[in-house]
C-alpha positions in Angstrom: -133.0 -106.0 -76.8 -130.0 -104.9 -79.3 -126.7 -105.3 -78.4 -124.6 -101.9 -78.1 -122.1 -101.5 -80.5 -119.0 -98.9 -80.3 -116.3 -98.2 -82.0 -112.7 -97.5 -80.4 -109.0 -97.8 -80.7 -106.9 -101.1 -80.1 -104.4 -100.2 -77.5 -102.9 -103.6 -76.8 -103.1 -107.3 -78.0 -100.5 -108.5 -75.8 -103.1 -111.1 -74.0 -103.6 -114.7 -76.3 -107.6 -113.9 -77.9 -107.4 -110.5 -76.4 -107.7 -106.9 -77.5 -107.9 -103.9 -74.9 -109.9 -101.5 -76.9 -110.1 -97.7 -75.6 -113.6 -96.1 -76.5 -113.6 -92.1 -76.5 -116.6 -90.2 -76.0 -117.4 -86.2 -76.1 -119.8 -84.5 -73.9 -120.7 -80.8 -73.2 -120.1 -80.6 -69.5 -123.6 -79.4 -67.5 -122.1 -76.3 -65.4 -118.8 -74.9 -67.4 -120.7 -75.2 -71.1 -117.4 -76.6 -72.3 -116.8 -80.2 -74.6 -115.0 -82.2 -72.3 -113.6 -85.9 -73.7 -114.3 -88.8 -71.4 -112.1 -92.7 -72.5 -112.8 -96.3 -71.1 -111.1 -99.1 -72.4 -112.9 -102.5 -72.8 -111.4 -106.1 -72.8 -112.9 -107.5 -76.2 -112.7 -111.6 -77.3 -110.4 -111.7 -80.9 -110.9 -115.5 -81.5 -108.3 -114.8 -84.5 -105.7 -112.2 -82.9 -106.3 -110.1 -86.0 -106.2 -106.9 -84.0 -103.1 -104.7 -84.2 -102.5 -101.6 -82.2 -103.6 -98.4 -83.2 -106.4 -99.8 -85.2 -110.2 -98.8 -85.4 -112.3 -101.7 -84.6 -116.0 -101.9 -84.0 -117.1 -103.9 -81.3 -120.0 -105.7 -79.5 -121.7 -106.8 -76.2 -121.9 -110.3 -75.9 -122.2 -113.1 -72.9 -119.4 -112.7 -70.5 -116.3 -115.0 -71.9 -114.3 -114.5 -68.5 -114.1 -112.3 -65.8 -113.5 -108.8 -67.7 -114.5 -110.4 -71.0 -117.8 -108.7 -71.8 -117.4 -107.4 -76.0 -116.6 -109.0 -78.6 -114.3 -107.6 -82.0 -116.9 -107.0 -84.7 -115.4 -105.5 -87.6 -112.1 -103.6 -88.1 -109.6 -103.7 -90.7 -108.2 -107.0 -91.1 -110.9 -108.3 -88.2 -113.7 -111.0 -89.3 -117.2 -109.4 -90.5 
Protein backbone atom coordinates (compact mmCIF):
# COMPACT_ATOMS: atom_id res chain seq x y z
CA UNK A 1 0.00 0.00 0.00
CA UNK A 2 1.38 3.68 -0.82
CA UNK A 3 2.11 5.98 1.68
CA UNK A 4 -0.17 9.29 1.59
CA UNK A 5 1.60 12.27 0.82
CA UNK A 6 0.24 16.07 1.48
CA UNK A 7 1.44 19.05 1.20
CA UNK A 8 0.98 21.95 3.92
CA UNK A 9 2.31 24.97 5.64
CA UNK A 10 5.09 24.90 8.54
CA UNK A 11 3.59 26.65 11.34
CA UNK A 12 6.16 26.07 14.02
CA UNK A 13 9.66 24.41 14.47
CA UNK A 14 10.06 25.34 17.90
CA UNK A 15 10.37 21.41 19.02
CA UNK A 16 14.34 19.85 18.49
CA UNK A 17 13.59 17.41 14.89
CA UNK A 18 10.16 18.81 14.80
CA UNK A 19 7.86 20.65 12.42
CA UNK A 20 4.07 21.22 13.08
CA UNK A 21 2.80 21.30 9.59
CA UNK A 22 -0.99 22.66 8.93
CA UNK A 23 -2.61 20.79 5.92
CA UNK A 24 -5.75 22.79 4.31
CA UNK A 25 -8.26 21.11 2.49
CA UNK A 26 -11.56 22.35 0.42
CA UNK A 27 -14.81 20.62 0.22
CA UNK A 28 -18.34 21.52 -1.16
CA UNK A 29 -20.45 21.07 1.92
CA UNK A 30 -23.38 18.25 1.24
CA UNK A 31 -26.62 20.43 2.33
CA UNK A 32 -25.65 24.44 1.89
CA UNK A 33 -23.79 23.70 -1.71
CA UNK A 34 -21.18 26.09 -0.52
CA UNK A 35 -16.92 25.48 -0.53
CA UNK A 36 -16.19 25.32 2.91
CA UNK A 37 -12.09 25.06 4.00
CA UNK A 38 -11.40 22.39 6.61
CA UNK A 39 -7.14 22.63 8.38
CA UNK A 40 -5.36 19.82 10.59
CA UNK A 41 -1.97 20.21 11.54
CA UNK A 42 0.40 17.24 11.72
CA UNK A 43 3.54 16.69 13.86
CA UNK A 44 6.22 15.70 11.11
CA UNK A 45 10.08 14.20 11.96
CA UNK A 46 12.83 16.99 10.39
CA UNK A 47 15.98 14.85 11.16
CA UNK A 48 17.90 18.18 9.84
CA UNK A 49 15.64 21.25 11.33
CA UNK A 50 15.63 22.57 7.83
CA UNK A 51 11.98 23.74 8.13
CA UNK A 52 11.24 27.41 8.57
CA UNK A 53 7.84 28.81 9.26
CA UNK A 54 5.66 29.73 6.67
CA UNK A 55 7.14 27.34 4.28
CA UNK A 56 5.44 24.78 1.87
CA UNK A 57 6.70 21.42 2.59
CA UNK A 58 5.45 18.04 1.27
CA UNK A 59 5.20 15.37 3.61
CA UNK A 60 4.77 11.67 4.29
CA UNK A 61 3.30 8.78 6.47
CA UNK A 62 5.82 6.84 7.94
CA UNK A 63 6.14 4.39 11.23
CA UNK A 64 5.23 6.20 14.37
CA UNK A 65 8.63 8.07 15.67
CA UNK A 66 6.87 8.98 19.12
CA UNK A 67 3.58 9.45 20.39
CA UNK A 68 2.21 12.22 17.84
CA UNK A 69 5.06 11.48 15.41
CA UNK A 70 3.36 9.82 12.49
CA UNK A 71 4.80 11.99 8.95
CA UNK A 72 7.76 12.62 7.98
CA UNK A 73 9.22 16.09 5.91
CA UNK A 74 9.65 14.97 2.29
CA UNK A 75 10.58 17.82 0.22
CA UNK A 76 10.24 21.53 0.75
CA UNK A 77 12.46 24.32 -0.02
CA UNK A 78 15.61 23.95 1.73
CA UNK A 79 14.27 20.25 3.12
CA UNK A 80 16.17 16.94 1.96
CA UNK A 81 14.73 15.24 -1.35
Amino acid sequence: MPKRVMEGVVVSTKQDKTAVVRVDRTFLHPVMKKIVRRSKKYHAHDEGNVAVEGQRVTIQECPPRSKLKTWELVAGEGADS
